[in-house]
Each structure stands twice: as C-alpha cells, then as structure tokens.
VEXDREN-2710 file (C-alpha; in Angstrom, 1 decimal):
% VEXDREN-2710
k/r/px/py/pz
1/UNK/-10.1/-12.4/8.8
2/UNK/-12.9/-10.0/8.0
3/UNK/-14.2/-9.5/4.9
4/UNK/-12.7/-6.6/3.6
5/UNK/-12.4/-4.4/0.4
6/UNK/-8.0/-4.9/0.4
7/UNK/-8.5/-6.7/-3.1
8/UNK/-10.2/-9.4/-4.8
9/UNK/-7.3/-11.2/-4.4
10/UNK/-8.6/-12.1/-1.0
11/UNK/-11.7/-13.6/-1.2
12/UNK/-11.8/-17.3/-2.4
13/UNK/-12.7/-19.7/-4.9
14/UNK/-15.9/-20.2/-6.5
15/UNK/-17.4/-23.6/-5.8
16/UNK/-17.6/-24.4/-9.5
17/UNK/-13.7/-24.0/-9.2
18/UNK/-13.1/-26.6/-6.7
19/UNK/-15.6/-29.0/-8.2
20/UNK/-13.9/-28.7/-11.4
21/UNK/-10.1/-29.7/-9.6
22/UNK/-11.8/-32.6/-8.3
23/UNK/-13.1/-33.8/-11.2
24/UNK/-9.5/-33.5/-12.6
25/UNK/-8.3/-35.2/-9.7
26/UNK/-8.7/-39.1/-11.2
27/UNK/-6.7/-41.3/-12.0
28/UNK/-2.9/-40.8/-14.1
29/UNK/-2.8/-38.3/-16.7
30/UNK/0.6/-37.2/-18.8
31/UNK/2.4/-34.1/-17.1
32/UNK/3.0/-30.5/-18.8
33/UNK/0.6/-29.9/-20.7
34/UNK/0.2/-33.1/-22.5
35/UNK/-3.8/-33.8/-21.3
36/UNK/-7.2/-34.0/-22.3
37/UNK/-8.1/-30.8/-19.9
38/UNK/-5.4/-28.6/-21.8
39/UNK/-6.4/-29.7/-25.6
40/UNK/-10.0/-29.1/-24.2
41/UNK/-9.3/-25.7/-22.6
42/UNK/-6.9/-24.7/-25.7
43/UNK/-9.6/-25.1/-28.3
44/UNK/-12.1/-23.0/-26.1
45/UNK/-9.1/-20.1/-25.9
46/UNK/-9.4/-20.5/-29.6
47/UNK/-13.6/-19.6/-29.4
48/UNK/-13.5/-16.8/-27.0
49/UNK/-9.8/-15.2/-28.9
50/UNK/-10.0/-16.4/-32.4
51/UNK/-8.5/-19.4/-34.3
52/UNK/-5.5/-17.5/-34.3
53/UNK/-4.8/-17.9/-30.7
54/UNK/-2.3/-20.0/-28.8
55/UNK/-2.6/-20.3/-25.2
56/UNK/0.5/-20.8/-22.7
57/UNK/-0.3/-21.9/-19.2
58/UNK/1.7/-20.3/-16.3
59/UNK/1.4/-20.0/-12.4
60/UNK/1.0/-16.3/-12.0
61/UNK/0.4/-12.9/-13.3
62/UNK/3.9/-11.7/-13.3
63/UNK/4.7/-15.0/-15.0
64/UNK/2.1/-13.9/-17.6
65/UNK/3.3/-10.5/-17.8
66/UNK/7.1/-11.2/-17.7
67/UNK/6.8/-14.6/-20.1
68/UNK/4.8/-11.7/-22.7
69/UNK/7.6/-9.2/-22.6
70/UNK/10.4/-11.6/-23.4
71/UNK/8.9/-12.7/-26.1
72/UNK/8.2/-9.1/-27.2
73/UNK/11.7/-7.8/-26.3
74/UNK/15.4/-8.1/-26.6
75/UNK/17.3/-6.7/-23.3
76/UNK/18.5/-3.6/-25.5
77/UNK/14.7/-3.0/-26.3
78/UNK/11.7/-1.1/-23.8
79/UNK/8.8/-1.1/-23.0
80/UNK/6.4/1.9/-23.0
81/UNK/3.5/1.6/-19.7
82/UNK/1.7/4.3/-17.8
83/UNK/3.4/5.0/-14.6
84/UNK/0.6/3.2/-12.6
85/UNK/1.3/-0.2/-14.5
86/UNK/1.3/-3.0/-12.6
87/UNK/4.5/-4.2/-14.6
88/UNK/6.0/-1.1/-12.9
89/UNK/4.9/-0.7/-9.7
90/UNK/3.8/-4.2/-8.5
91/UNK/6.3/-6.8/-9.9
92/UNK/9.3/-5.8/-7.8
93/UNK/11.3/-5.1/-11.7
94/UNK/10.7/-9.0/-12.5
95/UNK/10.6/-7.4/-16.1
96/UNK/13.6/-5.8/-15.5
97/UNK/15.8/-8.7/-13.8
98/UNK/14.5/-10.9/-16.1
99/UNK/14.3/-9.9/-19.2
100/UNK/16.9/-6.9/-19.1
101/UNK/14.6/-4.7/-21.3
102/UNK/13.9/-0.6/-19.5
103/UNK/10.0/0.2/-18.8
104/UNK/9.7/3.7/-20.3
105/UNK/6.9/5.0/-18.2
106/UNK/4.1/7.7/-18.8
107/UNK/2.2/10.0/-16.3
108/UNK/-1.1/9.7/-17.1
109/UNK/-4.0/11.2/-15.0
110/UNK/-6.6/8.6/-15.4
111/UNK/-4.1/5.3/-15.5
112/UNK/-4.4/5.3/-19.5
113/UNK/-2.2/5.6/-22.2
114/UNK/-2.4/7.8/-25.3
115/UNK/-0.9/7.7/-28.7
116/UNK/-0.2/11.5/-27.9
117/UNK/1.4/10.4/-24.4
118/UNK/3.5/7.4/-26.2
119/UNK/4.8/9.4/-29.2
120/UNK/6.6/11.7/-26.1
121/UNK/8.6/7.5/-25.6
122/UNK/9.0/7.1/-29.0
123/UNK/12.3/8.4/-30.1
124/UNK/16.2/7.5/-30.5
125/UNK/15.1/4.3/-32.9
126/UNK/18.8/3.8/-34.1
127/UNK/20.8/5.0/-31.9
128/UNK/23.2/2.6/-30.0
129/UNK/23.1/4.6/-26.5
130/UNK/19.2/4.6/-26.1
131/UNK/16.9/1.4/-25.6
132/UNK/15.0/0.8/-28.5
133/UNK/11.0/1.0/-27.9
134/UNK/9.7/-2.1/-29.2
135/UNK/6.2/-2.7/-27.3
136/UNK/3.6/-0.6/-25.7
137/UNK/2.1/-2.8/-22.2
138/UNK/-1.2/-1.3/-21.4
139/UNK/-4.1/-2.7/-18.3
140/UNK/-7.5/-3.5/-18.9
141/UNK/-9.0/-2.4/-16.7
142/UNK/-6.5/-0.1/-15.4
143/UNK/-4.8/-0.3/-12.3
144/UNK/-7.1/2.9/-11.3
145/UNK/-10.5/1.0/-12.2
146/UNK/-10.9/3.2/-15.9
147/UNK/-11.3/1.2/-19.1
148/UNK/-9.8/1.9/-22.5
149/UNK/-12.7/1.6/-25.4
150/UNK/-12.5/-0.6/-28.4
151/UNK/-11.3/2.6/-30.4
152/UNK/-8.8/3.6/-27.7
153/UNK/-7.4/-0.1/-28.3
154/UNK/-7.2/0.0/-32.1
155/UNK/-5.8/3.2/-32.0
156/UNK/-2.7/2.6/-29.7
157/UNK/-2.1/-0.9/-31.6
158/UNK/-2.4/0.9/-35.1
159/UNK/0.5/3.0/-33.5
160/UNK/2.9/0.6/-32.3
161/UNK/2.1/-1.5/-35.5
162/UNK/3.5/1.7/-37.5
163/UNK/6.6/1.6/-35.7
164/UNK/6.9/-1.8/-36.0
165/UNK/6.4/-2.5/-32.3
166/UNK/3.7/-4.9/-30.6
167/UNK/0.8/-3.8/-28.2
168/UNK/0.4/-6.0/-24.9
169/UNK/-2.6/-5.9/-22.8
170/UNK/-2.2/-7.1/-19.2
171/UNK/-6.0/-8.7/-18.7
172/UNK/-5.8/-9.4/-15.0
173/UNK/-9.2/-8.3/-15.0
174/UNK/-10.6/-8.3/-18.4
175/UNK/-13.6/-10.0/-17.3
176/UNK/-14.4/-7.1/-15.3
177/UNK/-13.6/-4.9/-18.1
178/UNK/-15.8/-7.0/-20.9
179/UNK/-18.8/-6.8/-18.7
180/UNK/-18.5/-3.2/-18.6
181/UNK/-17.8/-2.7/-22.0
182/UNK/-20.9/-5.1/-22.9
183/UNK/-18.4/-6.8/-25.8
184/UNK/-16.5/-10.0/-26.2
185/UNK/-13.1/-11.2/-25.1
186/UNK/-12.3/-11.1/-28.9
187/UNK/-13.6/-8.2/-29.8
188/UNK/-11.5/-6.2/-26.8
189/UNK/-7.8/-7.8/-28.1
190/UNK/-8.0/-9.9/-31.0
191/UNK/-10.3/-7.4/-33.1
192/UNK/-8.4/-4.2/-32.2
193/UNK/-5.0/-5.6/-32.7
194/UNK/-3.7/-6.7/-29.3
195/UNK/-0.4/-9.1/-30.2
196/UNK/-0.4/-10.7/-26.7
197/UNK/-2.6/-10.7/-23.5
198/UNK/-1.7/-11.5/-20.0
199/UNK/-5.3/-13.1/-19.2
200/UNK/-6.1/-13.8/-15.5
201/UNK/-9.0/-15.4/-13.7
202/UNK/-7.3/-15.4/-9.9
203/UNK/-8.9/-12.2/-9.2
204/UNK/-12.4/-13.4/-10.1
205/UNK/-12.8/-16.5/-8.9
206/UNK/-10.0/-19.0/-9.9
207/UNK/-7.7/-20.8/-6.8
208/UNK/-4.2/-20.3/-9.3
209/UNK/-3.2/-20.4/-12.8
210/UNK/-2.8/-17.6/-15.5
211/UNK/-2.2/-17.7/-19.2
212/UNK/-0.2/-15.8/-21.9
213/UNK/-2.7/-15.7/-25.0
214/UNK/-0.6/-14.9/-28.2
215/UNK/-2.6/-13.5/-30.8
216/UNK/0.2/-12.2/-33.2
217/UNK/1.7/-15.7/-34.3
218/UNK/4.8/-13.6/-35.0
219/UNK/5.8/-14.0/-31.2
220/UNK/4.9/-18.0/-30.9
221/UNK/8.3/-18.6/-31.4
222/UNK/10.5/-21.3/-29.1
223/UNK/7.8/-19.9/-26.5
224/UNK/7.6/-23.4/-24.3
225/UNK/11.9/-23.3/-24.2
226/UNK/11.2/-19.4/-22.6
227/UNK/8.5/-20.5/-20.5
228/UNK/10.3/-23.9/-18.9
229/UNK/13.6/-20.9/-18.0
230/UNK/10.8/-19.0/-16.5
231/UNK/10.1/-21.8/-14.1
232/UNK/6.5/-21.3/-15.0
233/UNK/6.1/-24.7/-16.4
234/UNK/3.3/-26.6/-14.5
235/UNK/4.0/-30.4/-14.5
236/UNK/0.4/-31.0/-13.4
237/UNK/-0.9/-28.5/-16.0
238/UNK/-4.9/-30.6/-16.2
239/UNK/-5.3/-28.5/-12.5
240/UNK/-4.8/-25.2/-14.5
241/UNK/-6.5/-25.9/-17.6
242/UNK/-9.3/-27.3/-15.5
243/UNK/-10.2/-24.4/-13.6
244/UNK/-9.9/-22.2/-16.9
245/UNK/-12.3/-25.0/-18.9
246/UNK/-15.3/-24.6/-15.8
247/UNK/-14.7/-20.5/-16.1
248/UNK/-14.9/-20.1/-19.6
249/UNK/-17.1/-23.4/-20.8
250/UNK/-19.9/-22.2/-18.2
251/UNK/-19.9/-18.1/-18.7
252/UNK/-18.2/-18.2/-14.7
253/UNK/-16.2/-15.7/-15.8
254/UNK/-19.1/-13.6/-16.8
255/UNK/-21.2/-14.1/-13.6
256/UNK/-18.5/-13.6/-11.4
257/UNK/-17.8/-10.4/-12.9
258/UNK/-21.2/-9.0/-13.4
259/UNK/-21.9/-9.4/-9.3
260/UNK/-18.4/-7.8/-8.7
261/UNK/-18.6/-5.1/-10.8
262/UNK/-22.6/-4.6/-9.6
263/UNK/-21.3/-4.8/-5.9
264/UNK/-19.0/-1.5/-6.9
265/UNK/-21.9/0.6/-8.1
266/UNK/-23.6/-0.3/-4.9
267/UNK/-20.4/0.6/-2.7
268/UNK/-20.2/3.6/-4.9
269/UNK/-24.1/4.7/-4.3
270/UNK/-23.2/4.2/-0.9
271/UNK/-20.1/6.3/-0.1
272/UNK/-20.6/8.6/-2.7
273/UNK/-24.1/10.0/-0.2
274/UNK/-21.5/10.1/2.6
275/UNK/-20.7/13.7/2.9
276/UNK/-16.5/14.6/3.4
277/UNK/-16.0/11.3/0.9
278/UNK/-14.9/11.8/-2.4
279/UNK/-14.9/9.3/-4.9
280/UNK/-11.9/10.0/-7.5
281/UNK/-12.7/8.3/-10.6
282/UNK/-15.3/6.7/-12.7
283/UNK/-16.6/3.4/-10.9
284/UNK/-17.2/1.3/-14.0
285/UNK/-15.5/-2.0/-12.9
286/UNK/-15.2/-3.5/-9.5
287/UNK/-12.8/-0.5/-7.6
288/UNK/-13.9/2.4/-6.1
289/UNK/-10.9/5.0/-5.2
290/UNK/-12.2/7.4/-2.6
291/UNK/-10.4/10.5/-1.1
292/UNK/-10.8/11.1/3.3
293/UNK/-9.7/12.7/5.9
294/UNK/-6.2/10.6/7.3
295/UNK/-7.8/10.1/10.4
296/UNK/-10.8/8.3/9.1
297/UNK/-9.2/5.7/6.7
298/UNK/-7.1/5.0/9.9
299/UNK/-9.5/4.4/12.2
300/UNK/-11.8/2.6/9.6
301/UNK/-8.8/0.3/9.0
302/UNK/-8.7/-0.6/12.4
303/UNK/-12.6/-2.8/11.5
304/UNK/-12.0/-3.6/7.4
305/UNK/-8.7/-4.5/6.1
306/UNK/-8.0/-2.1/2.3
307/UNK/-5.1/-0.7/0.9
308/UNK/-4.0/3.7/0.8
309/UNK/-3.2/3.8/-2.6
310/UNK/-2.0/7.3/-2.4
311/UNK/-1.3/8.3/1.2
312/UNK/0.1/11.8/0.5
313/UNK/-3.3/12.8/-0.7
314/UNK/-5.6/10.4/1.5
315/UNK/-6.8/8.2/-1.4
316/UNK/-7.5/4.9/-0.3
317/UNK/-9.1/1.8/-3.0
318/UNK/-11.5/-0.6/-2.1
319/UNK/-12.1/-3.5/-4.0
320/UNK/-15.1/-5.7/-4.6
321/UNK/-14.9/-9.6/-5.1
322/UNK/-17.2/-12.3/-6.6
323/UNK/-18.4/-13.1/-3.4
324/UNK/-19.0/-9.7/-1.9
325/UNK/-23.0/-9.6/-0.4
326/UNK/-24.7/-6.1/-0.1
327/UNK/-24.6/-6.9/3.5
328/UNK/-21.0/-6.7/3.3
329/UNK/-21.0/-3.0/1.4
330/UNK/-24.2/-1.7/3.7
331/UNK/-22.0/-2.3/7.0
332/UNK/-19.1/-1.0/5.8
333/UNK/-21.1/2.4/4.9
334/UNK/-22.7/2.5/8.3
335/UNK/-18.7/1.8/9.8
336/UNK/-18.0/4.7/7.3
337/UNK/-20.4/6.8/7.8
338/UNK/-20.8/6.8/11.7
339/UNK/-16.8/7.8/11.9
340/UNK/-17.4/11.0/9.5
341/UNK/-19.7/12.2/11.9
END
C-alpha cells in the first residue's frame, strides 16, 4: 500500500515500540495486570497525571471510551457530545448497546463544545420520561483537528461539576494536542478538572493498547469487575504496559507528535499555495481538512488512499503520521497540484 494521508492509524509502529515488546518478551510473568511492566508503567501514569491517577489497561479506544461512560453512567443517564464525536459517529452505538445510556448531541461549527451549547442539553433533571444528563464527553484534539484551551477545559468541567455531572475527555490524540498547546498531560485534564480520560497512543506510534485514566477517584469503583464484562481484560497485560512505559519513560510520545503535527504545517503550506484548494479549519495538530472540486479528490484517490469527510460539500481530511517524510507531503502536492490544472 502507498503511503497515504487516510489516517495515522495506518502507518506503523515506531521501532522503540517493538524493541520495547521484545524486551518484555522473556521468560514467565503473572497474567492481568499482575507484573513488573504495569506497576512500572502505573506509577509513571501517576507523574505525567498526578498522584491521584489510576490507570486501567484496555485493547482499544472504544474500550477506553465505552469502559469511561459506564462508569460515569447509569442506562437511564446521557451523555452530552458534539455531533462530530467519535463516541457518536465512529463507534457503531457501542455506547449505546453497551451501556444503555442516550448521547445527547450538539452541532457545533468547529467540532467544540460550549457551556452555552451544553446548557441547550441540560434540562428535565427529575423527570422520569427524559434521560438524565450526567456527563459531558468532549475530544482533544477534536475529531475536526481544533483544540480546546486550558480555560475552555476548566470552564466546561466547572459546569458539569455544578450540575453534579462528570467531564470526559476522549485523548486519542492528546499528544498531538499537548504539543500544540505547549503544556503538560496534567495540566490539559488533571489541572482543569477532567474526571476521566480515554488516553491513546495507537495513532502516534504504539502497535495496540489504550488506557482509561481516572482522575476523579469518585468513579474507581468495582472498575476491574466492569472492565473483565467488557472483554477488555488483557491476560498478557506486560505487552501493553510495555509499549506505554518506552512512550512515556522516553518523551516518544512527544517526538512522535512534534514530527506529525510539523508534517501538517508543511502539508498545509503546501496545499494551501494550490489555487481552487481550500483549507477549512485551523491546522494546529496533525489534520488538514481541505474543500475541492469532486472530480479532483476522485481522481487523486485513485494515487493516495484518504478519507471524504463530508462528501456533500467536497471536504476531504488528510492525516499525517509519525512517520510521514516531507518527500511524502511534496509528491502528494505535485499529484495535487498537477490535477488542478
């Protein structure tokens, strides 16, 4: 397959990753969680989140996502998201099925949630025929590549903490989003009053393995009872932990994300000189949305493989990885620019 811009769920795993499950790879060691890797990669969690914070190990990002709102949510309860939430759109209503709890979503026009746009969710507490709100879910970055600031953070967890509800952030790319932001994993959830993160490293590097990160000790409760019924207990957990230990013990996270994010500035430089091409919103992680005529994107998928994100207006995404090269995003301009001619 080419390397394309589809997502940077296609490229593939850093080298530091696979030395790091080889290294694991000796010997016995006691299933589920009950290693040296996990107590090792648990207590760094605890640097990078706070001492507060209790990791859970899980296969995948809907495991993450699905394992956070059950412990958020009884099936009578909701959760608010933006329309665009990958809880909504991307999970095939795993939340839903699962759980039982409704997903009250919000239009938004940059993929970010308000308090103004939540307060228009937050109503019929009481009353026996509507579901009761209890969380807010929001994306960092956002599904459309735009970041929520430190204050926009605090501000939608000081509101759901005054209607007694909890704020989740689904972190599939937070390293993306920290490197933008030039702060800390901490100071993005634990500091502005996240209660629970969904925190990935698949899309930057990592071969599987996500986490749930539970920072408002009020939801640790009977959470490894919920996780086993999840089926997202791991018997050979050390091959997680161990890939999580080499990405956050050594900064990977931080490199990875820096060359990503810089390979979506360049791609953005690029396109954006390309006359007809319209990029549609700020480029500030590693996604660059970008409105063309139908008959280009078609033909240019027929060379790089990317996803239409919203056909009915010709806006396609393209997505940089950890291992994208400028050669990569300089022929893709000259494909792009030679069929706009």
């Amino acid at each position: 397959m080419k390397r394309g811009f589809g997502s940077d769920n296609h490229s593939g795993i850093s080298p530091e990753i696979m030395q790091a499950i080889a290294d694991a790879n000796v010997d016995h060691a006691l299933a589920y969680g009950d290693d040296e890797w996990c107590q090792r990669t648990e207590e760094l969690f605890r640097d990078y989140f706070g001492p507060q914070a209790k990791v859970y190990f899980v296969f995948n990002g809907t495991g993450a996502n699905v394992l956070n709102i059950d412990l958020m949510c009884h099936s009578h309860e909701a959760v608010v998201c933006a329309e665009t939430a990958h809880i909504n759109v991307d999970e095939c209503g795993a939340p839903q099925r699962v759980v039982g709890c409704r997903l009250l979503t919000v239009d938004t026009p940059d993929g970010k949630l308000t308090p103004e746009l939540v307060k228009t969710r937050l109503h019929g507490f009481g009353f026996e025929h509507h579901s009761q709100p209890r969380a807010i879910s929001i994306t960092q970055s956002t599904e459309l590549g735009t970041l929520y600031t430190l204050d926009e953070i605090r501000a939608l967890a000081g509101l759901a903490h005054s209607y007694n509800m909890f704020l989740h952030m689904d972190g599939a790319r937070l390293a993306n989003a920290a490197v933008a932001l030039g702060c800390s994993f901490k100071e993005m959830t634990t500091d502005c009053g996240v209660d629970c993160l969904s925190f990935g490293g698949t899309k930057n590097g990592m071969l599987m393995g996500e986490s749930v990160v539970l920072l408002n000790p009020a939801l640790d409760v009977d959470v490894k009872y919920r996780r086993k019924q999840m089926t997202q207990l791991s018997s050979k957990m050390r091959f997680v932990a161990a890939q999580f230990e080499a990405y956050l013990a050594t900064s990977l996270w931080k490199r990875n994300a820096e060359h990503s994010n810089n390979m979506a500035q360049l791609l953005y430089q690029e396109v954006s000189r390309i006359e007809g091409v319209r990029v549609m919103y700020p480029v500030h992680v590693n996604s660059v949305f970008a409105q063309l005529p139908t008959e280009v994107w078609h033909s240019l998928q027929q060379e790089y493989f990317f996803y239409d994100w919203d056909e009915a207006n010709d806006v396609v995404r393209w997505m940089c990885s950890f291992d994208t090269t400028e050669q990569d995003i300089r022929d893709f301009a000259n494909v792009l620019r030679r069929l706009m001619k």
